[in-house]
Every structure is written in structure tokens, then in C-alpha cells.
N, C-alpha and C positions, 0 to 999 in steps of 0.2 A: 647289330643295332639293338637287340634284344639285349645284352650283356651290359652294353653302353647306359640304354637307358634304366636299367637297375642300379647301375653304377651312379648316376648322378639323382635317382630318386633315393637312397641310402646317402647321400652326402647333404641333401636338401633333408633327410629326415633326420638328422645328427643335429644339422642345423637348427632346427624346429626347436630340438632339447634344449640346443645351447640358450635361444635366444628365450628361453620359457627360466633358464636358471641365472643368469646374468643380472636380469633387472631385480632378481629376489636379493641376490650377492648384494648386490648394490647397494640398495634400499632395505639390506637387513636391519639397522640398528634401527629403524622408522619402524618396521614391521615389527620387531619385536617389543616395544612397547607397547607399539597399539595392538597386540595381540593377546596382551598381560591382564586386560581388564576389558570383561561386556560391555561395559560402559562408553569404551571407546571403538568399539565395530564399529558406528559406522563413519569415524574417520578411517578405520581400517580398510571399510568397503572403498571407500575413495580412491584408497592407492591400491585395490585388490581390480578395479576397473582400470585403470591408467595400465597396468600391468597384463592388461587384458589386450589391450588397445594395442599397444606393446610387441604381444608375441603374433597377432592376427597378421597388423598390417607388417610386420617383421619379418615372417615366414611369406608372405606373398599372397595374403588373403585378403581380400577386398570384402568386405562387412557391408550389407546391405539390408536395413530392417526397415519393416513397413509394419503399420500400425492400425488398426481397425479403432484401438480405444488406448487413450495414452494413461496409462496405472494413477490412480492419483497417490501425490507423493505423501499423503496424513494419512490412507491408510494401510491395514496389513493383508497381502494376498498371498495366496500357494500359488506358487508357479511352476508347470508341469512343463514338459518337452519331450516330444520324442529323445532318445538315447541312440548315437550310430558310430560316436566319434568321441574323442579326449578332449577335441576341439570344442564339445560343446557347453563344456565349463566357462571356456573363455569369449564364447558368441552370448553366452546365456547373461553373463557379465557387463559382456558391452552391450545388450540391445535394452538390460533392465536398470536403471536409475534408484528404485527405491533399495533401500538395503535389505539383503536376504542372506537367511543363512541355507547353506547344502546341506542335505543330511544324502549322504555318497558311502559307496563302498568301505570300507578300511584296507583292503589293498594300496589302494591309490596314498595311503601314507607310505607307502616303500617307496616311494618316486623320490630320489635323492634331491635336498634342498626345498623342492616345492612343497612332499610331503609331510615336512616340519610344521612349516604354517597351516596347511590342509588339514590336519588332526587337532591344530591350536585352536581354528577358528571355526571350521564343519561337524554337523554329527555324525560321526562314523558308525556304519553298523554293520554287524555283522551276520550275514544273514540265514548262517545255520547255527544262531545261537536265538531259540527263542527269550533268552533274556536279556538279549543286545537289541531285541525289538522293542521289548517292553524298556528299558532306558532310555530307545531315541526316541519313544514316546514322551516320556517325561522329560527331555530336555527341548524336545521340541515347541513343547506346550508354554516352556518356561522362557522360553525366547519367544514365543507369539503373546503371551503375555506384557513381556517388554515393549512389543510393537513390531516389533522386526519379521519382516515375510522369511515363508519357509519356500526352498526350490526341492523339489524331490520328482527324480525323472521316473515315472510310473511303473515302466516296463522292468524298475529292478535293474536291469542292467544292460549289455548290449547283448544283442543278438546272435547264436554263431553263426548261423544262417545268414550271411548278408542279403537273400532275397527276401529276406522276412521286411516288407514294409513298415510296419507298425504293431511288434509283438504287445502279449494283451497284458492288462494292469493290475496290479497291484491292488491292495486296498487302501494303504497305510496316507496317502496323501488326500483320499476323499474321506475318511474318518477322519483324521484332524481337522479338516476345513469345514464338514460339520461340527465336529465337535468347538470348536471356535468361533461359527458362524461366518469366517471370512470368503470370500468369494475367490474363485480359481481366475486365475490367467492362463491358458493354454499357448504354448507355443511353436509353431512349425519351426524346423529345422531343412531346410531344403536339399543342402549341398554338401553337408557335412563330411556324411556315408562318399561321397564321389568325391570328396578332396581329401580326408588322411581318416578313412577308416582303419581298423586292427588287423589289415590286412599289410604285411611290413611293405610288401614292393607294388604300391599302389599307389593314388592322388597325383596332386598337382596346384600348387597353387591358382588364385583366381577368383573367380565370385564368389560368397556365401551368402545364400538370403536366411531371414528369419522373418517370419512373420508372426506379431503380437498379436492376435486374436483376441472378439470382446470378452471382458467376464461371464463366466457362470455362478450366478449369485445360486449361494447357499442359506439365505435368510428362511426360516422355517422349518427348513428340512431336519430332518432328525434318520438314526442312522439305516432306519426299515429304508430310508431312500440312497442307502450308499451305492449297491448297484446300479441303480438308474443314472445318479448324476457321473458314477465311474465312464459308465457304456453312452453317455450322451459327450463326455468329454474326448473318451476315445476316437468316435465315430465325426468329432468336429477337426481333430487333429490328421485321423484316416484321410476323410474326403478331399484334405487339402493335398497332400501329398499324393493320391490318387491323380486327382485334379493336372498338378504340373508332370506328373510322367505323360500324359498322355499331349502337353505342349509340344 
């Protein structure tokens, strides 16, 4: 039984791929126009959610997001989330409407097909190059200047520890949001980690919740307050997830 059911979670995780590179196949010549010029992201983001929608409910994942405050779509926020899964690229896509750019790994541009457009449109960093910090700094800024929200998942990266509930943050997404003044959206991630974590013979298709959580306005703050609004965002994110294990 044990052999069987690795045998058909390895055929559903093939799958996964397939259905994540098909729709890019497809819709290349659309993508790669509107990948050509800033000016056209967020018709890009348009088809980068459809795409989203796409591989969720394609692989057997049922999208379920609940919302405390619904973003408003004139302005520009950071958007933060736990990290557990690959999946959370394409939860983070479907549950947010305004357009936002990733600033994500550069690894993740080796992922054949997808990582083409992932390096066209995201800012890649690298994160034992202090000088690939200091760049997605300034391209960060220069895309929040445009208008456009930044997504950047705090914890840096995923966990190896999969008991680690909620490893601790970064700085790099509470300095920009001060230094831009724009306010955080924080977002839970529920189900991710228990349906296709980086664990190969794991998940299951099924439910995934997200929940949008309110803003954390950053008007006034200045950067003496980066730890506090870090450690208050953390602690909003913790509690939730906290919270549903014990459901």
C-alpha cells in the first residue's frame, strides 16, 4: 500500500509540472510581449493570475480566501506570507487582485519554461551576494514608484525544518514599506505546507485557505521602527496559524 501510494503521489506530482508548463506553452506568444515592456505588467499580471487559477484548480486544489480588508485596487502595498510551498506563488496570485511584482529566489529561474518568464517579470535575488541585495533594492523601489505592489515572503525562504511553523523575518520587506510609506498586507497561508510541500512523497490535493489579513499602516514610521512593525507583523501571521492547528 505504502509503494502504491508513492507511486500515484509521484504521478500526480509530474502532473502538477505538466499542468504549471502547458498553459505558459500556450499563451507564450501573449507572454512574451507583455513581458517585453513595465508598462504592460499589469496586463501581464492578468494572464499571470488566469495561469494561477489554472494550475490550482488543475492539480486538485480548491482555493479558498477569506478577507478581513479587501486591498484597495489605487493603491500600493507589500505583501508578505508565510513561505511552505511552490504552491504559494500561485495562491498568493489568485487570492491578490492588485498587481504586484515578486522579488523571489533566482534559483526558481531554473524551473524549465516557467523560469523564463519568472526572471522577465520578478526581482531575483540572490541572497549570498550582498550586491544582489542592494539591486533588488533599487528595482524594487523603482517598481513601487510606478505603483505597482511588492510581494516578498519574509522568512527569505522555506523552511527545512517542516515543524518550523513560522520561521523569523527578514528585514528587507519592512524597510521598503517604510521607506515608501506604503502599508503591509499580511497573509496566512494554511494548507500549503500539508498539500505539496518540498517534501517529494508528500500532499494531496483538496482545500487551501488563505487568509488576507488587515493592513499594517506604515504612515510615520521611520526605520528606528523596523523591528517593531517586523515583530508585530510576524506575531499577526503566528497567531493565525497557531490558532487553526489547534482546530
Amino acid at each position: 500500500m505504502h509503494i502504491l501510494r508513492n507511486i500515484l503521489i509521484l504521478l500526480w506530482r509530474i502532473w502538477f509540472y505538466i499542468v504549471m508548463g502547458i498553459p505558459i506553452l500556450i499563451m507564450f506568444p501573449v507572454l512574451l510581449v507583455l513581458s517585453s515592456r513595465e508598462e504592460w505588467y499589469s496586463q501581464f499580471f492578468v494572464v499571470a493570475r488566469l495561469w494561477a487559477k489554472i494550475v490550482l484548480y488543475g492539480s486538485g486544489f480548491l482555493p479558498k480566501v477569506t478577507k478581513e480588508a479587501e486591498p484597495d485596487r489605487k493603491k500600493s502595498y507589500m505583501f508578505v506570507a508565510n513561505h511552505t510551498s511552490m504552491t504559494d506563488i500561485m495562491l498568493m496570485l489568485y487570492a491578490i487582485k492588485n498587481p504586484f511584482v515578486f522579488v523571489g529566489k533566482k534559483e526558481l529561474a531554473k524551473i524549465p519554461i516557467f523560469g523564463f518568464f519568472y526572471k522577465r517579470t520578478c526581482i531575483l535575488v540572490d541572497r549570498s551576494s550582498q550586491r544582489s541585495r542592494k539591486e533588488v533594492f533599487d528595482r524594487a523601489q523603482a517598481r513601487l514608484h510606478d505603483g505597482t505592489s511588492i510581494c516578498i515572503f519574509p522568512e527569505g525562504g522555506v523552511p527545512d525544518d517542516e515543524s518550523v511553523i513560522l520561521d523569523e523575518f527578514k528585514d528587507g520587506a519592512f524597510r521598503l514599506a517604510i521607506d515608501h510609506q506604503i502599508p503591509i498586507v499580511p497573509l496566512v497561508f494554511l494548507d500549503n505546507k500539508k498539500r505539496f510541500s518540498y517534501t517529494f512523497f508528500s500532499g494531496s490535493p483538496g482545500i487551501m485557505r488563505a487568509r488576507v489579513l488587515k493592513e499594517v499602516p506604515t504612515e510615520g514610521l521611520t526605520q528606528e521602527h523596523k523591528k517593531e512593525l517586523k515583530e508585530k507583523t510576524h506575531t499577526l501571521i503566528l497567531k493565525k496559524l497557531e490558532a487553526d492547528l489547534t482546530i
